[in-house]
C-alpha positions in Angstrom: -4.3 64.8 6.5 -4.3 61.1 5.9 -5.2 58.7 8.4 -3.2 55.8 10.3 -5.9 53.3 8.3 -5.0 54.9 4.7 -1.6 55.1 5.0 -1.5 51.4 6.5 -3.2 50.4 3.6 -0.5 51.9 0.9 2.5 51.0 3.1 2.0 49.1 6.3 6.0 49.5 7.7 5.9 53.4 6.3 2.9 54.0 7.9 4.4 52.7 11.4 7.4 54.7 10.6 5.4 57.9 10.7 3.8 57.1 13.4 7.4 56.5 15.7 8.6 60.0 14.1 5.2 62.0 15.1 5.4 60.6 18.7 8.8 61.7 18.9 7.9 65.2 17.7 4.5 65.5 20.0 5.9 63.5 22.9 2.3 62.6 23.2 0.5 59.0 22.6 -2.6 60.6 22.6 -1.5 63.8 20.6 0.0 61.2 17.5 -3.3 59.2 17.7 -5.3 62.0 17.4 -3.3 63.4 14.8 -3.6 60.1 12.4 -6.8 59.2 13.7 -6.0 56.0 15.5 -6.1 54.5 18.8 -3.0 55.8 21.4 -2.9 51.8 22.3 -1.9 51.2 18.4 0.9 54.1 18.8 1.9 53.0 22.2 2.5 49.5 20.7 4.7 50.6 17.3 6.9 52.8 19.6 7.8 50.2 21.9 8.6 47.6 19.4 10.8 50.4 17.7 12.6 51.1 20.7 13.3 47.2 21.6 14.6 46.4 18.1 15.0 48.9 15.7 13.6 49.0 12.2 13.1 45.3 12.4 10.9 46.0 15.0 7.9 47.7 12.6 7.7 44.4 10.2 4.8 42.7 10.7 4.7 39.2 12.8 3.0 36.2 11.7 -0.6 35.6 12.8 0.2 33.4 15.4 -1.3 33.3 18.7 1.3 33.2 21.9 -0.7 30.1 23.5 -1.5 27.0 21.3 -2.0 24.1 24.0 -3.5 21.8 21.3 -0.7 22.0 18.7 0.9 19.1 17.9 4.0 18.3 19.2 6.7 19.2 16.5 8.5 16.0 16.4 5.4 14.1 15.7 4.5 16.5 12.7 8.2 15.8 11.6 7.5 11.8 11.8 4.2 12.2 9.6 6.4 13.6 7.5 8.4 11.5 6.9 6.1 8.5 7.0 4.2 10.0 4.2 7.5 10.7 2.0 8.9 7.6 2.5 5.2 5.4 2.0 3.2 7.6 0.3 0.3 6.9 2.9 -3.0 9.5 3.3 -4.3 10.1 6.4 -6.1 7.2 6.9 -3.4 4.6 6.7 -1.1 7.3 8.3 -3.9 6.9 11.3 -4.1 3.6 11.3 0.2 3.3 11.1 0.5 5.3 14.1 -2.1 3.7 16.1 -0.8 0.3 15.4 2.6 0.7 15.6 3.7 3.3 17.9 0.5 3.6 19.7 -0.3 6.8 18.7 -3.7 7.9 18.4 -4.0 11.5 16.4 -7.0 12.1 14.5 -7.6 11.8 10.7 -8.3 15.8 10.4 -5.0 16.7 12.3 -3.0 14.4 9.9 -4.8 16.1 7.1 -4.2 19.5 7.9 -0.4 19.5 8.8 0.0 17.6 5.1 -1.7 20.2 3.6 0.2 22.6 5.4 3.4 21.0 4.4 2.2 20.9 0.7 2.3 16.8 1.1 -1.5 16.4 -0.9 -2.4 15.0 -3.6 -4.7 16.0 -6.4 -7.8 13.8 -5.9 -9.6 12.4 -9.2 -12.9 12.9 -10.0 -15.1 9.9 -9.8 -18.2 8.5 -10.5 -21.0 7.9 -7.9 -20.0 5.0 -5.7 -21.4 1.3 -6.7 -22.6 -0.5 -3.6 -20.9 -4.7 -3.2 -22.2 -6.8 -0.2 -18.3 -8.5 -0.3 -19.2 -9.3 3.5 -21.4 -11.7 2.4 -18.9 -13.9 0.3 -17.4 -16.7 1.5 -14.2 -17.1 3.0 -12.0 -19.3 1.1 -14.4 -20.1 -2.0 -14.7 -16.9 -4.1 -11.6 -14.7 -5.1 -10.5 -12.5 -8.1 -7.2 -13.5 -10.0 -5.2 -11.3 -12.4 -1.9 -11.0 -14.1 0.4 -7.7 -13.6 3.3 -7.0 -16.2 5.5 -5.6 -13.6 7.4 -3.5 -15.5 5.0 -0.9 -17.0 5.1 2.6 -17.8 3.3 4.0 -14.6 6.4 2.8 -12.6 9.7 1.8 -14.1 11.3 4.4 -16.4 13.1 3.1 -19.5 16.6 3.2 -17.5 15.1 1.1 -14.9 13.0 -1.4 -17.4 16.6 -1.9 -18.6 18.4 -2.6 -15.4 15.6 -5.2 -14.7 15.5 -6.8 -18.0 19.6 -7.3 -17.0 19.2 -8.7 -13.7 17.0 -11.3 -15.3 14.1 -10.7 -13.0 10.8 -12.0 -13.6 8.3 -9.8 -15.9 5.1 -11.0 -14.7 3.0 -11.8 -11.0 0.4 -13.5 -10.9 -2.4 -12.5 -7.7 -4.8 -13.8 -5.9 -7.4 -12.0 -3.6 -9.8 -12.7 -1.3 -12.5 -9.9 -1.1 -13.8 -11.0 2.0 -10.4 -11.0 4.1 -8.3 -9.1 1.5 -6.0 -11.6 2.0 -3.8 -12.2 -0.8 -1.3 -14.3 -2.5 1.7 -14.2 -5.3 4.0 -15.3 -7.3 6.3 -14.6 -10.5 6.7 -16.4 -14.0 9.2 -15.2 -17.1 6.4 -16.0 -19.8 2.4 -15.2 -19.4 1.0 -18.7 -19.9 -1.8 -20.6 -19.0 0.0 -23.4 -17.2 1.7 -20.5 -15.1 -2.1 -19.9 -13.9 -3.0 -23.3 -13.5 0.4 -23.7 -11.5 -0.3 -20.9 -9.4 -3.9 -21.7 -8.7 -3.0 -25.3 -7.8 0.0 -23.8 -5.3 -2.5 -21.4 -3.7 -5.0 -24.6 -3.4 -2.7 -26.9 -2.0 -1.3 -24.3 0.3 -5.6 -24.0 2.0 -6.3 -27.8 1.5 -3.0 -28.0 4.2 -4.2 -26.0 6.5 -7.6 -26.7 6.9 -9.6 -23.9 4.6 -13.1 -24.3 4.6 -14.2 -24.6 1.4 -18.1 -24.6 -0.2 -19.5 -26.5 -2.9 -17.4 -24.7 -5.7 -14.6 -21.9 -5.9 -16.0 -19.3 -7.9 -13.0 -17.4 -9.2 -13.3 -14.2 -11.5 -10.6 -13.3 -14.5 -10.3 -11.1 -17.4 -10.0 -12.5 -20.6 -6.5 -12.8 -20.6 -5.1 -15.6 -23.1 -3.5 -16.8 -19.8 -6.9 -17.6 -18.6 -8.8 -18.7 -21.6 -8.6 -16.2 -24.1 -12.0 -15.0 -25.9 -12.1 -18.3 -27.9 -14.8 -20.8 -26.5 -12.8 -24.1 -27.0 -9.7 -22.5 -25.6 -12.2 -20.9 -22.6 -13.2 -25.0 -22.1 -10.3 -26.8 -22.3 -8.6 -24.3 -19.7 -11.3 -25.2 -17.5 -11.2 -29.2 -17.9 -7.7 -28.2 -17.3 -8.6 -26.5 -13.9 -10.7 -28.8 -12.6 -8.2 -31.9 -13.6 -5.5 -30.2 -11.2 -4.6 -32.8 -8.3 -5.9 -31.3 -5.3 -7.3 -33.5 -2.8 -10.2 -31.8 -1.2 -11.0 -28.9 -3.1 -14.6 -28.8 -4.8 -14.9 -28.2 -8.8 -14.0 -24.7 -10.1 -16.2 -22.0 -11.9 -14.8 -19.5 -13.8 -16.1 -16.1 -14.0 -15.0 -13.3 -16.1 -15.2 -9.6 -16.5 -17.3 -7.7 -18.7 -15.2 -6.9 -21.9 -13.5 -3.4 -21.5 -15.1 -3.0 -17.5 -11.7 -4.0 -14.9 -13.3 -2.5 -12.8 -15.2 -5.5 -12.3 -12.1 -6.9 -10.9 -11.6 -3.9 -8.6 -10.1 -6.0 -5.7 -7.1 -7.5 -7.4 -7.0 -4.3 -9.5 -6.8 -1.9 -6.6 -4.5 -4.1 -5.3 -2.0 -3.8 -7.7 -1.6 -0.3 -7.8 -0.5 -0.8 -4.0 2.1 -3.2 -5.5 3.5 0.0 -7.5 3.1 2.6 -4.8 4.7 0.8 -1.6 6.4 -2.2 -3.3 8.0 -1.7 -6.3 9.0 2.0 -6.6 10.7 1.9 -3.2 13.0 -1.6 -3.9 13.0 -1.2 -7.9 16.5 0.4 -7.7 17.9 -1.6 -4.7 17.3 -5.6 -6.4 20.8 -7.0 -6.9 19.4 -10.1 -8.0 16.7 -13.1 -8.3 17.2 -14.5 -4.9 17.5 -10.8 -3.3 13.9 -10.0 -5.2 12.6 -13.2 -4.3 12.6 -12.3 -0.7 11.8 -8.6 -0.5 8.7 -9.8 -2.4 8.1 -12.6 0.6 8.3 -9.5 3.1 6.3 -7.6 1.5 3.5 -10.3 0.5 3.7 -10.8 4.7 3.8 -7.3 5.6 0.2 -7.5 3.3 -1.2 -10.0 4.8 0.1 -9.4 8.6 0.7 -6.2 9.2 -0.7 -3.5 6.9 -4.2 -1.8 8.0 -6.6 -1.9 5.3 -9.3 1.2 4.9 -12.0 -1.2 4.1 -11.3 -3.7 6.9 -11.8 -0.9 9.5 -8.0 -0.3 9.9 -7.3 -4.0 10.3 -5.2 -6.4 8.5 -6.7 -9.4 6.5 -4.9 -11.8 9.4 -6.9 -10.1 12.1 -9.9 -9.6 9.8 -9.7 -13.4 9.7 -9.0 -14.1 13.4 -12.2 -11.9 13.7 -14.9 -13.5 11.3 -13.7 -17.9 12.4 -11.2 -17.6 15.0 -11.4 -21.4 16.0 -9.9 -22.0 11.9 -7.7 -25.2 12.7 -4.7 -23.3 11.4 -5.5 -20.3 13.9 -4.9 -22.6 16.4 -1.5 -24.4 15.5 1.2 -24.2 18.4 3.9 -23.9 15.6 3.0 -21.1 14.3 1.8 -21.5 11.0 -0.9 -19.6 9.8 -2.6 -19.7 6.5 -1.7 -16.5 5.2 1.8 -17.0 5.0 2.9 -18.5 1.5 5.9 -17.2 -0.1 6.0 -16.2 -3.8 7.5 -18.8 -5.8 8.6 -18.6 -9.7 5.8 -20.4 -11.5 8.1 -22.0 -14.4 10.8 -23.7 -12.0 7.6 -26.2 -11.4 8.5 -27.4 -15.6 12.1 -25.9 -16.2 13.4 -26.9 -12.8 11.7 -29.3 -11.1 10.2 -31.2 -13.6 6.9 -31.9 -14.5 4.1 -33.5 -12.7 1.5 -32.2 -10.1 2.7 -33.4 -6.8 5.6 -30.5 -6.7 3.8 -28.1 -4.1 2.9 -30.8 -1.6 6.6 -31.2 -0.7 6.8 -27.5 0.7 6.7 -27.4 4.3 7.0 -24.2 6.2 9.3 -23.0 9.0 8.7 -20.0 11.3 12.3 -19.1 10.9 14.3 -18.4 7.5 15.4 -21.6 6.3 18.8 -22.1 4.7 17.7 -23.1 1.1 19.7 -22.3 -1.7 17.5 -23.2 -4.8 16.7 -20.6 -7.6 13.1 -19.5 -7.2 12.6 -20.7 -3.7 12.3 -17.6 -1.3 13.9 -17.8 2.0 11.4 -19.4 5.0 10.4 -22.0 2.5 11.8 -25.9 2.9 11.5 -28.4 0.7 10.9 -32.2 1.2 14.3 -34.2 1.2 12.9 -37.0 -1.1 11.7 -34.1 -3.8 14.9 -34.4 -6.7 16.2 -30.4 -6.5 17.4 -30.4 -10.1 17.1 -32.0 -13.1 20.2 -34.3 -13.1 18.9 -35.2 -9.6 16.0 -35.8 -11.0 17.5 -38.2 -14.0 
């Protein structure tokens, strides 16, 4: 005769059936469990279930045990669910989201486990070993990285939605700057990759530390690609962008040095490279469908270039954000220290060209800005909202004339 074990194995619900039909033949625990070889506890159990709820009663229950006092709490799971749909964060920077906002502390290993639970992981890519940078030891305000991003490339915007930008006449390119030792960074737009958007950007950025107090070293070492925006791969053009550079009007800043990438390695420009693909994952994916228009882009990116700066942990800053990173390494900065609020990290994207299309030429554009801790009612094209600018600056071009 078969045994309980053997006909569990074949048919686990048959084999519980038999064993309800044999009790109620013998009338004996013991008589079925010596009949199937089995234990009288493991007939006792099947006959009960049986008699409380039928046939259901013989399917098996999930492995789960009756006490679980360190489970977590079911709307939190539901929350890191959603966080993690809606920002595509890992468990680090869900961690860090949690602990920051909400004051929640649950470990990195939980959040792991319930996303891999839920099926929320992602497929990791193999790299290389790991190439040690003392960034710690850079300066503050006097080496950064600066690159250009098409912002409508393949990895993001489908062809439908290259079209709908295209038609809302939005700007195709952004132009970044990054601080590796703060991870502080700064943007803006242009509608044509040129090399006096670059030298307008640089010279904004500038102006904007030279106004609050940035301490600055002997020269800015800042490191491009060999975009034509930059220099191209000629020599002369590489040397007259930088007479260019370093003939910009800024008052204090020491003489520029410009470093590039080795040819074909970005990676050497990992910080403003790394930094982009954040752009695409927590940016532009979630508001590429929701622009209306210049103005309505204009200030989403301002939010977002603030949320950056202000409010989003960063993995390599030890779950901080570049503000408090900064507040942490000189916290007696002058503009640390303003009663009005103004900070150095806050400097809203502009659109590069309205310094030549729209305001006119010259240098002294930027140093009419002057910034307002609440949103300033400023209707000019290009100018994001929480910007003013200087009464006696001409705001168009018959102003101007």
């Amino acid at each position: 005769m078969l045994t309980y074990y053997h006909l569990w194995k074949m048919n686990p619900k048959e084999a519980r059936r038999i064993l309800v039909k044999d009790y109620r033949e013998t009338g004996s625990y013991s008589q079925t469990a010596r009949n199937f070889a089995t234990h009288r506890r493991i007939v006792r159990k099947w006959v009960r279930r049986h008699q409380e709820n039928g046939e259901t009663g013989l399917n098996s229950l999930p492995p789960i045990p009756k006490s679980q006092p360190t489970r977590l709490d079911p709307q939190l799971e539901r929350l890191i669910l959603r966080l993690r749909d809606s920002s595509n964060f890992g468990p680090k920077r869900l961690h860090y989201w949690l602990k920051r906002n909400l004051k929640i502390e649950i470990a990195i290993s939980t959040i792991a486990k319930y996303l891999h639970k839920h099926k929320r992981t992602k497929k990791h890519l193999k790299r290389g070993p790991a190439k040690s940078f003392d960034w710690k030891s850079l300066p503050l305000f006097s080496a950064l990285q600066v690159d250009t991003k098409e912002i409508i490339d393949a990895n993001t915007f489908t062809q439908e939605e290259k079209w709908l930008y295209k038609r809302l006449g939005l700007p195709l390119y952004q132009f970044t700057a990054i601080f590796p030792r703060t991870r502080a960074r700064f943007i803006s737009f242009s509608f044509q990759n040129t090399k006096r958007a670059s030298l307008n950007f640089l010279e904004y950025v500038f102006s904007h530390l030279e106004s609050h107090g940035a301490p600055f070293q002997e020269a800015i070492s800042f490191q491009t690609d060999w975009g034509a925006e930059y220099g191209g791969f000629q020599t002369k053009s590489v040397k007259r962008y930088h007479q260019e550079l370093n003939q910009l009007k800024l008052e204090r800043t020491p003489p520029f040095i410009h470093l590039h990438t080795r040819k074909g390695k970005p990676e050497d420009n990992g910080f403003v490279e790394r930094s982009h693909r954040t752009d695409d994952e927590e940016f532009y994916r979630l508001e590429k469908r929701g622009l209306q228009n210049l103005k309505d882009f204009m200030l989403k990116a301002s939010e977002w270039i603030y949320y950056y700066n202000y409010d989003r942990s960063h993995d390599g800053l030890g779950g901080k954000s570049p503000a408090e990173a900064l507040r942490e390494i000189d916290p007696k900065l002058p503009s640390l220290q303003d009663p009005e609020g103004k900070d150095i990290f806050f400097l809203p994207p502009i659109i590069l060209d309205d310094r030549i299309t729209l305001l006119g030429g010259g240098t002294e554009v930027y140093r009419y800005y002057t910034y307002c801790t609440a949103p300033c009612k400023v209707e000019q094209p290009g100018v994001a909202t929480g910007i003013r600018v200087h009464t006696s600056l001409p705001l168009s071009i018959e102003a101007a004339n």
